[in-house]
N, CA, C and O atoms as a MOPAC input file, in Angstrom:
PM7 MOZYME 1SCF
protein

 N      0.82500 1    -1.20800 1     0.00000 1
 C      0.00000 1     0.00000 1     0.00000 1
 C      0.86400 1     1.26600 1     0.00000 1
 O      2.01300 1     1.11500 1     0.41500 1
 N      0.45800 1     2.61200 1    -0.43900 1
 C      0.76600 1     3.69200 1    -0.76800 1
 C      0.71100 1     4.11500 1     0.85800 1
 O     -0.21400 1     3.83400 1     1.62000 1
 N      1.87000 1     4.82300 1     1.18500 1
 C      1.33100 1     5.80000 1     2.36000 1
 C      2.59300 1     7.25400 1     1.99400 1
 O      3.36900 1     7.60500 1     1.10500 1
 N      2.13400 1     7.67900 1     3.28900 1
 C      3.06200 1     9.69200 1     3.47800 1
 C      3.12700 1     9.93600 1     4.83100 1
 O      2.20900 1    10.26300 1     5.58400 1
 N      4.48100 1     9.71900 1     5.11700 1
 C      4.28000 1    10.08700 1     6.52000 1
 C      3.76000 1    11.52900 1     7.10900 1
 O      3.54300 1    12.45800 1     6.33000 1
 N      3.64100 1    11.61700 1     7.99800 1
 C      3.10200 1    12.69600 1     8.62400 1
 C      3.91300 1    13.97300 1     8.75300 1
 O      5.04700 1    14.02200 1     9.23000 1
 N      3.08900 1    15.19700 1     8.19300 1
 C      4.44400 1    16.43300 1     7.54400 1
 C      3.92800 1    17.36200 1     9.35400 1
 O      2.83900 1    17.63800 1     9.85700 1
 N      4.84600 1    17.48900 1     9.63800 1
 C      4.76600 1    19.34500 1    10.63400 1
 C      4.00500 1    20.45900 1    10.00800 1
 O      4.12800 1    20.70200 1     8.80700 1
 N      3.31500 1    21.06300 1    10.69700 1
 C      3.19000 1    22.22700 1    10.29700 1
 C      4.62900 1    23.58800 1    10.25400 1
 O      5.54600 1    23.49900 1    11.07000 1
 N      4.60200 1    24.47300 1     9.45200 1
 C      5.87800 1    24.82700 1     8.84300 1
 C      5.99000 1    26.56800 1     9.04600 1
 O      5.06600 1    27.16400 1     8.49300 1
 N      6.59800 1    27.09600 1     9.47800 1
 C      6.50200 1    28.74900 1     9.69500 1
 C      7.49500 1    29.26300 1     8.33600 1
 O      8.70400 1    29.06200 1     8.44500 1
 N      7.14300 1    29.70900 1     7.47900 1
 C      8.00600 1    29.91800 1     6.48500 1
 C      8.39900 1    31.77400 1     6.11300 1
 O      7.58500 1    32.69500 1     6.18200 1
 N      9.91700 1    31.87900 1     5.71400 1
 C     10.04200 1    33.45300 1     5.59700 1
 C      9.63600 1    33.76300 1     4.36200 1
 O     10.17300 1    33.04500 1     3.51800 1
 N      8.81100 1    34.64600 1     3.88300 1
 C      8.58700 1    35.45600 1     2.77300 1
 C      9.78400 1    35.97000 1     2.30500 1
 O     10.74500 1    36.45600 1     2.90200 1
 N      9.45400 1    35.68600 1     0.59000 1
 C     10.63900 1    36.44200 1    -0.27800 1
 C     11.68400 1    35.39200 1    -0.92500 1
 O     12.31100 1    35.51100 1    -1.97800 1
 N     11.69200 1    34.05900 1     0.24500 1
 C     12.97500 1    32.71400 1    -0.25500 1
 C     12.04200 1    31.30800 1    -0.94100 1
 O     10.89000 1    30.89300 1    -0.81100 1
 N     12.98800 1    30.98000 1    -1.54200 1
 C     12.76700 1    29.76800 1    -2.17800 1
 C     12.83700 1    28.76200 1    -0.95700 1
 O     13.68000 1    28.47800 1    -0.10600 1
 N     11.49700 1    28.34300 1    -1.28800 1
 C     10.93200 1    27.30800 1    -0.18300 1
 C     10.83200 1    25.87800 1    -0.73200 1
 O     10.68200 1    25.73400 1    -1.94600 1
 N     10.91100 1    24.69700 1     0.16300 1
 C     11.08800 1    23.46900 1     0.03300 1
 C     10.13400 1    22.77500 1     1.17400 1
 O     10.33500 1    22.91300 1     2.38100 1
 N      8.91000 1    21.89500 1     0.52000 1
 C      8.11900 1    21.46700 1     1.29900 1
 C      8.25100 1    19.96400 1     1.12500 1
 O      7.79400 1    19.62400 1     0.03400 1
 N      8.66000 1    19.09500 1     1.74100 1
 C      8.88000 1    18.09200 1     1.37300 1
 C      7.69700 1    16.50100 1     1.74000 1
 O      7.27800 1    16.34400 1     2.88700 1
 N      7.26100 1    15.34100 1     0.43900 1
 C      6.64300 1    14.53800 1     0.74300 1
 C      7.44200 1    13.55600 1     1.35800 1
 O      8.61700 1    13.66700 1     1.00700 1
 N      7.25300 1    12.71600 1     2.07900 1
 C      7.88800 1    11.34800 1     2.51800 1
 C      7.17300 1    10.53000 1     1.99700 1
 O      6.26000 1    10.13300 1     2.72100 1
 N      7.24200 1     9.99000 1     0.72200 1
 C      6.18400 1     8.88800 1     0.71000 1
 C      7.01300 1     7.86600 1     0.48800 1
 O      8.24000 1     7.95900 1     0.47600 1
 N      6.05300 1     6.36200 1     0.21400 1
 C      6.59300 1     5.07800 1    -0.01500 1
 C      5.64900 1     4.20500 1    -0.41500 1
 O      4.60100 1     4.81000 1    -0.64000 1
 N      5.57400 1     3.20900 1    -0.57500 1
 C      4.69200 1     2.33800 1    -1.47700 1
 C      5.10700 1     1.96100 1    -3.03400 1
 O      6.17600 1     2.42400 1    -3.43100 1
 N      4.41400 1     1.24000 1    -3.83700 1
 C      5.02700 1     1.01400 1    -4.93800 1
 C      3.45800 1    -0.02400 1    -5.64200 1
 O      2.64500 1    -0.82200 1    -5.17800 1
 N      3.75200 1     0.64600 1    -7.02400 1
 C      4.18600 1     1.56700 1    -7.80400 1
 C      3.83900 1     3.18800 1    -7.21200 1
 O      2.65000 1     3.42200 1    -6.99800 1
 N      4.35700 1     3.76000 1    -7.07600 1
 C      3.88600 1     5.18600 1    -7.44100 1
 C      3.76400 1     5.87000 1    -8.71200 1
 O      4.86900 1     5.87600 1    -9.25500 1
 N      2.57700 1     6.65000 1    -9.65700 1
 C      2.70200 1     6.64900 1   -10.66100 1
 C      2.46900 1     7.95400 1   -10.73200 1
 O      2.83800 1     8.57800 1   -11.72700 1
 N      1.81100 1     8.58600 1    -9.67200 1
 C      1.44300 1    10.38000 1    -9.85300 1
 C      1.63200 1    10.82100 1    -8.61100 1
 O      1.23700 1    10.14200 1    -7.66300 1
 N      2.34000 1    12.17200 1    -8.40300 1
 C      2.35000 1    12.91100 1    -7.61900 1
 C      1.93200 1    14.18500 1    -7.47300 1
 O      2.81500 1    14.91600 1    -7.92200 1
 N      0.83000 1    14.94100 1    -6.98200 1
 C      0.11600 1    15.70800 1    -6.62400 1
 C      0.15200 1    16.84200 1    -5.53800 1
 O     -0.02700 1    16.56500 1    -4.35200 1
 N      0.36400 1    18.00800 1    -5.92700 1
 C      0.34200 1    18.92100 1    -4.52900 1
 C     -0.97700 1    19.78000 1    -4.87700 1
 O     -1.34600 1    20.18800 1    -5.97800 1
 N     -1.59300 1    19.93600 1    -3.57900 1
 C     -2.94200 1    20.81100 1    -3.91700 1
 C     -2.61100 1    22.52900 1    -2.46300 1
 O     -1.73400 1    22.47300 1    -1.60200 1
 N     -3.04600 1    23.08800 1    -2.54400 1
 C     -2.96300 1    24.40500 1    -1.79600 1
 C     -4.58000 1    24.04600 1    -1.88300 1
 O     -5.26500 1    23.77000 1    -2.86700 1
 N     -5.02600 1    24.18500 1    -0.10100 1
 C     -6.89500 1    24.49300 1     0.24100 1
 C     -7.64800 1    23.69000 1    -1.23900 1
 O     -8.48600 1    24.16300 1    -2.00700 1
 N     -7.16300 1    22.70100 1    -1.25500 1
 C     -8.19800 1    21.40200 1    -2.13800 1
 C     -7.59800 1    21.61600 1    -3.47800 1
 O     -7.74900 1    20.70200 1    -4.28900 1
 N     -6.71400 1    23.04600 1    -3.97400 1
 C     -7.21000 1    23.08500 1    -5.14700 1
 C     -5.44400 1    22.38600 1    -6.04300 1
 O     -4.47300 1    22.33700 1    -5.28800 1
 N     -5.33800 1    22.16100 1    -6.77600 1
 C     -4.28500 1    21.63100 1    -7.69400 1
 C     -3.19800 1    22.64600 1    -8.22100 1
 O     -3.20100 1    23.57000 1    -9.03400 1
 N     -2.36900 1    22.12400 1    -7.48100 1
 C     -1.11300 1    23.26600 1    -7.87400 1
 C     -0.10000 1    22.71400 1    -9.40700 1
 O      0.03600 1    23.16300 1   -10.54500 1
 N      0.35700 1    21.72000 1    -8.77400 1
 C      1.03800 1    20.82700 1    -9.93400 1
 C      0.91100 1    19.42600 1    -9.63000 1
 O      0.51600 1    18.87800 1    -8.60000 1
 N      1.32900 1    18.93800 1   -10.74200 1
 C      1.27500 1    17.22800 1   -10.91500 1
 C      2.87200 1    16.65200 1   -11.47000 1
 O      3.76000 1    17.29600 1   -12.02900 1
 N      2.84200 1    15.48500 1   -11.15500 1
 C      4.00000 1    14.91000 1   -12.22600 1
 C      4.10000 1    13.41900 1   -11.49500 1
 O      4.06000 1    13.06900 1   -10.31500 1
 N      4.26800 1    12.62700 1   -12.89600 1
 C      4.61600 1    11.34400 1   -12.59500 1
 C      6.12400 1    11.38200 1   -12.34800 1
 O      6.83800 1    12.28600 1   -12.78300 1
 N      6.72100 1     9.99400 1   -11.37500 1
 C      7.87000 1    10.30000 1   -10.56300 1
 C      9.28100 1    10.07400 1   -11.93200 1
 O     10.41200 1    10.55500 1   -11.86000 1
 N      8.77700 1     9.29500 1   -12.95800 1
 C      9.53300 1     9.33700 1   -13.87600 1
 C      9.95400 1    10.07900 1   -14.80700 1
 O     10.84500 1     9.74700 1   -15.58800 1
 N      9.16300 1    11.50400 1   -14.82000 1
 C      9.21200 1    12.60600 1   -15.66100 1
 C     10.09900 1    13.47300 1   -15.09000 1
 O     10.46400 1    14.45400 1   -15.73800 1
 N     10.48900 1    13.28500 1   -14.03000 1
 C     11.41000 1    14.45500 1   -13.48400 1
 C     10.87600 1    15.53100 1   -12.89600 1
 O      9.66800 1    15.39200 1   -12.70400 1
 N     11.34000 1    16.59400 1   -12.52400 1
 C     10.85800 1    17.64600 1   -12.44900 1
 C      9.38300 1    18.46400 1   -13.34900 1
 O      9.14500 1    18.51900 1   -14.55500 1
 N      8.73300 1    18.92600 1   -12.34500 1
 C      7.64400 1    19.31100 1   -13.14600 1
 C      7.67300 1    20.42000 1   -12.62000 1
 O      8.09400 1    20.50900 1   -11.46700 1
 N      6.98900 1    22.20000 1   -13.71500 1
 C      6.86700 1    23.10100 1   -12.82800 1
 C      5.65300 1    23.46200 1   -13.22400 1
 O      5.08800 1    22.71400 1   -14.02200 1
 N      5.04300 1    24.54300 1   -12.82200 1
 C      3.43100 1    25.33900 1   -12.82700 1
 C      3.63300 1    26.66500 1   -12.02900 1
 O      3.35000 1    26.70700 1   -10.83200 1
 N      4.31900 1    28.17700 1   -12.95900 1
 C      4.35800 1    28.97600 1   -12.76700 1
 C      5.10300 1    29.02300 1   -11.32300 1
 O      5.93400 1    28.12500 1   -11.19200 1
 N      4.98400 1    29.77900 1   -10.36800 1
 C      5.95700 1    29.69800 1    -9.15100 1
 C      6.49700 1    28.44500 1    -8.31300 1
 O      7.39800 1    28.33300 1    -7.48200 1
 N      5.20800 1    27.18400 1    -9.09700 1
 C      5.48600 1    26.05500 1    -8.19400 1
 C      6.36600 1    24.84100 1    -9.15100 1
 O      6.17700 1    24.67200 1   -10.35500 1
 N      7.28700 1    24.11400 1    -8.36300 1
 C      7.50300 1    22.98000 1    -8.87100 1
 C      7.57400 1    21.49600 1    -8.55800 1
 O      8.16400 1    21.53800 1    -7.47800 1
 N      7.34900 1    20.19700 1    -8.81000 1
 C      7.35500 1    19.37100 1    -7.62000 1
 C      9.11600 1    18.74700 1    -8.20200 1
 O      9.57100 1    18.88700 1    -9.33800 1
 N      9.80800 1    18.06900 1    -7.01200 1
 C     11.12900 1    17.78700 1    -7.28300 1
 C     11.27500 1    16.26300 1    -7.58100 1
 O     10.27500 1    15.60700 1    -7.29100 1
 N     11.95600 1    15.81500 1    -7.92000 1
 C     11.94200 1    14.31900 1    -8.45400 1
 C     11.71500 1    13.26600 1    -7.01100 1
 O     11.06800 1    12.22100 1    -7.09200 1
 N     12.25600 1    13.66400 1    -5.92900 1
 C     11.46700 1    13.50100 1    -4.69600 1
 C     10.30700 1    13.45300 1    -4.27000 1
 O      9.89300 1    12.79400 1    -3.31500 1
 N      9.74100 1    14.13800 1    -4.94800 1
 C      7.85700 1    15.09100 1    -4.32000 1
 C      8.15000 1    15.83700 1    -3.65800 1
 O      7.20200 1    16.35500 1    -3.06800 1
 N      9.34300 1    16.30300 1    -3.36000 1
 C      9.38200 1    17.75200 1    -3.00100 1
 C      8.65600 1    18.62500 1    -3.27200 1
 O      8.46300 1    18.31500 1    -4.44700 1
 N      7.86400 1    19.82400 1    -3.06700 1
 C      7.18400 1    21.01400 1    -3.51200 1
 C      8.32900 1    22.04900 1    -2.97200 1
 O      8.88200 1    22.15100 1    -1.87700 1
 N      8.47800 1    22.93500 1    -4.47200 1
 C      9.51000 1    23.76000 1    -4.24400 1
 C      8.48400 1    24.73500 1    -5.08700 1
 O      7.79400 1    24.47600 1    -6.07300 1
 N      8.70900 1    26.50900 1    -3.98900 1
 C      7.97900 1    27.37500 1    -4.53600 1
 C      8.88100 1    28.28800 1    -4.14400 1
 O      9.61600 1    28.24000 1    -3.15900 1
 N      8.72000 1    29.75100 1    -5.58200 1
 C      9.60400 1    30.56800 1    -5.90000 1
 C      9.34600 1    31.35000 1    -5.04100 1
 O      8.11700 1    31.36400 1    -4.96100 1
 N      9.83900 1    32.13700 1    -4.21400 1
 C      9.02000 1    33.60900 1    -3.66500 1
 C      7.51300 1    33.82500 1    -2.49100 1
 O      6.64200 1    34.69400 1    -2.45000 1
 N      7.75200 1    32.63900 1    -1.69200 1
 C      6.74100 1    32.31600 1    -1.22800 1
 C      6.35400 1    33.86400 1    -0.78200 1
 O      7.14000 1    34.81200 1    -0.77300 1
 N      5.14500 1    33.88900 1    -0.46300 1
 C      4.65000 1    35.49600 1    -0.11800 1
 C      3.35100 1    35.23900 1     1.27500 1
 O      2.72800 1    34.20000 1     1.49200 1
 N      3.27100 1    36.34800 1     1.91500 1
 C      2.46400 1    36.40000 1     2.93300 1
 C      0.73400 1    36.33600 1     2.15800 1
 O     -0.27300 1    35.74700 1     2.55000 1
 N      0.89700 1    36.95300 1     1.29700 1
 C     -0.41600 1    37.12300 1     0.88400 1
 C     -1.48200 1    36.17200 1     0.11200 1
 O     -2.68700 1    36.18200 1    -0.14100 1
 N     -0.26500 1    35.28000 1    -0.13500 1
 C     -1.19900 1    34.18600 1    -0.77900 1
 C     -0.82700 1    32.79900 1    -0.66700 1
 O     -1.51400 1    32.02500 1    -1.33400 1
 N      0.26100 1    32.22700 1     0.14100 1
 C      0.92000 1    30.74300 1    -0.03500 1
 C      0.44900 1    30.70500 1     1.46400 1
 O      0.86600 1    29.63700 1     1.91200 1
 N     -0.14100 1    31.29800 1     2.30800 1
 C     -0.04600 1    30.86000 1     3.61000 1
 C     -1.65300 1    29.75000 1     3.29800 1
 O     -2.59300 1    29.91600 1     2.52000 1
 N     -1.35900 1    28.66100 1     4.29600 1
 C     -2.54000 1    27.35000 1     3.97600 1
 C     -2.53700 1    26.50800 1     4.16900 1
 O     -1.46800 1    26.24100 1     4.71700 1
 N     -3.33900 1    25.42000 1     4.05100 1
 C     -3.00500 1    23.83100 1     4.06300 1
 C     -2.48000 1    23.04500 1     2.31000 1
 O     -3.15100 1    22.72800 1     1.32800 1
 N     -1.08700 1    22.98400 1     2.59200 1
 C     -0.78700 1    22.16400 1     0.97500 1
 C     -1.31900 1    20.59400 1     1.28600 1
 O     -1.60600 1    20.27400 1     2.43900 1
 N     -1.42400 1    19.66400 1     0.19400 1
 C     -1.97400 1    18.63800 1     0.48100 1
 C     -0.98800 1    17.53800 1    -0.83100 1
 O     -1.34400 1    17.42600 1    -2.00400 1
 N      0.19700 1    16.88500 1    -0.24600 1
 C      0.10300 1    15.81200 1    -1.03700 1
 C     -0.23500 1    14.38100 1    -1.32700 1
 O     -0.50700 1    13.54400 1    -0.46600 1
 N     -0.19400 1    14.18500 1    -2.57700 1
 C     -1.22400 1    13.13400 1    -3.13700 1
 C     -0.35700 1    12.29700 1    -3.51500 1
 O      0.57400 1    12.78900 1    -4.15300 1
 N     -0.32800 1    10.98900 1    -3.31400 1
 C      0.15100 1     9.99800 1    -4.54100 1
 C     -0.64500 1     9.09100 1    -4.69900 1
 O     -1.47100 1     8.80100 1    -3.83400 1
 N     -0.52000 1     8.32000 1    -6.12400 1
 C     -1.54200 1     7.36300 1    -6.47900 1
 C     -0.95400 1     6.52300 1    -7.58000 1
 O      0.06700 1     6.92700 1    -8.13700 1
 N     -1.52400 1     5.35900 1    -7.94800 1
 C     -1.32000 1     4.45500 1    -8.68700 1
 C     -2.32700 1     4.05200 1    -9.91400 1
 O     -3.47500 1     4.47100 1   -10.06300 1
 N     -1.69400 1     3.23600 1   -10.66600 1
 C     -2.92900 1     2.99900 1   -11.59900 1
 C     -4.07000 1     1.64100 1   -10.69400 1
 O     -5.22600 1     1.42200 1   -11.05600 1
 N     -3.52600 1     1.06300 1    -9.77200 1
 C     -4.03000 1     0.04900 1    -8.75700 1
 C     -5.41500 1     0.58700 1    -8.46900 1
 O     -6.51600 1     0.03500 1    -8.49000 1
 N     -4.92700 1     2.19800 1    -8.11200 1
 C     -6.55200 1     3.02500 1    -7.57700 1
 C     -6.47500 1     3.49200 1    -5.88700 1
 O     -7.23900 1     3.97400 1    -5.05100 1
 N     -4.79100 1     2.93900 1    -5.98100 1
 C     -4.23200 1     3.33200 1    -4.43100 1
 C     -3.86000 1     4.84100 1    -4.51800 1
 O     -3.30400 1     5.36800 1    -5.48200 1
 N     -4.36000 1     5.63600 1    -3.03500 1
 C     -4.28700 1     6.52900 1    -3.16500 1
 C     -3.72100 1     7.16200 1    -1.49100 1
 O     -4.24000 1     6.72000 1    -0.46600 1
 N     -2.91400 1     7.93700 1    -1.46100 1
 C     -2.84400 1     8.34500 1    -0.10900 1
 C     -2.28900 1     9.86600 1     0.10400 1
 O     -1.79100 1    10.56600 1    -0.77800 1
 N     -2.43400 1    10.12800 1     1.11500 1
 C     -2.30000 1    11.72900 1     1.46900 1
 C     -1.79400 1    12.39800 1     2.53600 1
 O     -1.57400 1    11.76400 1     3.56800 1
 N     -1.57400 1    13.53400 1     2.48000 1
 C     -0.60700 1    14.17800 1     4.01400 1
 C     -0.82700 1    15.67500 1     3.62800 1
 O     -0.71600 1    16.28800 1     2.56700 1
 N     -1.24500 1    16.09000 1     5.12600 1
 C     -1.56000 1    17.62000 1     4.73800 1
 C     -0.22600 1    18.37700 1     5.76000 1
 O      0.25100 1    18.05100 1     6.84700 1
 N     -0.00700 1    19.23300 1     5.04100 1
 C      1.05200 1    20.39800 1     5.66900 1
 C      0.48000 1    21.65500 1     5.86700 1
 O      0.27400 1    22.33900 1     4.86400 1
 N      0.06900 1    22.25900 1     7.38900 1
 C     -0.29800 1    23.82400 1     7.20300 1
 C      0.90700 1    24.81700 1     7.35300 1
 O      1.76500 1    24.69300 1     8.22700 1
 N      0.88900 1    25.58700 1     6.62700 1
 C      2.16400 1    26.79400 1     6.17700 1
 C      1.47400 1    28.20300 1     6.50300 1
 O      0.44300 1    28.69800 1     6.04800 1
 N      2.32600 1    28.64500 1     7.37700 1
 C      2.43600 1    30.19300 1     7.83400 1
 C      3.54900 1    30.98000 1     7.25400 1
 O      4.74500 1    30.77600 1     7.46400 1
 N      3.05900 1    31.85700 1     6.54000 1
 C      4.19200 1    32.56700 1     5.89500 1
 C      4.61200 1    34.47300 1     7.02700 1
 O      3.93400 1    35.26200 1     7.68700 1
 N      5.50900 1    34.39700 1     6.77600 1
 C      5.76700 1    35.63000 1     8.41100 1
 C      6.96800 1    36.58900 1     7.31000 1
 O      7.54800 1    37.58400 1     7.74800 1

């Protein structure tokens, strides 16, 4: 089975390149998913490498790496996803304070 261990909540400085990181494990993993408050930031399967979506990118890890995090709009619950073609699916939420 797919799982993600359990992320901290995170106090982050405005202005730096930020690094939010997944722990996952299971196998296959075939998609990786970060959402900000439900909604879909970026995607990428783990074999494609790096994926980006305007300030955000996920890292060949599942890292979520974002450019310029800012007070005004990255502060939230991120949510990552992984899943399989099996129909396995699992998740871990991170809340982020930006200061």
């Amino acid at each position: 089975p797919l799982f993600i261990k359990e992320m901290p909540s995170l106090t982050l400085v405005a202005g730096r390149v930020t690094h939010i990181p997944c722990m996952y494990g299971g196998y296959p993993v075939d998609q990786i998913t970060w959402r900000k408050n439900s909604r879909d930031l970026v995607s990428t399967k783990p074999s494609q490498g790096n994926q980006r979506q305007g300030r955000f990118s996920i890292l060949v890890n599942g890292t979520l790496r974002i450019e310029q995090i800012n007070t005004g709009g990255d502060k939230g619950q991120y949510t990552c996803v992984i899943s399989n073609r099996k129909g396995e699916v699992a998740s871990g939420n991170v809340d982020v304070n930006v200061m």
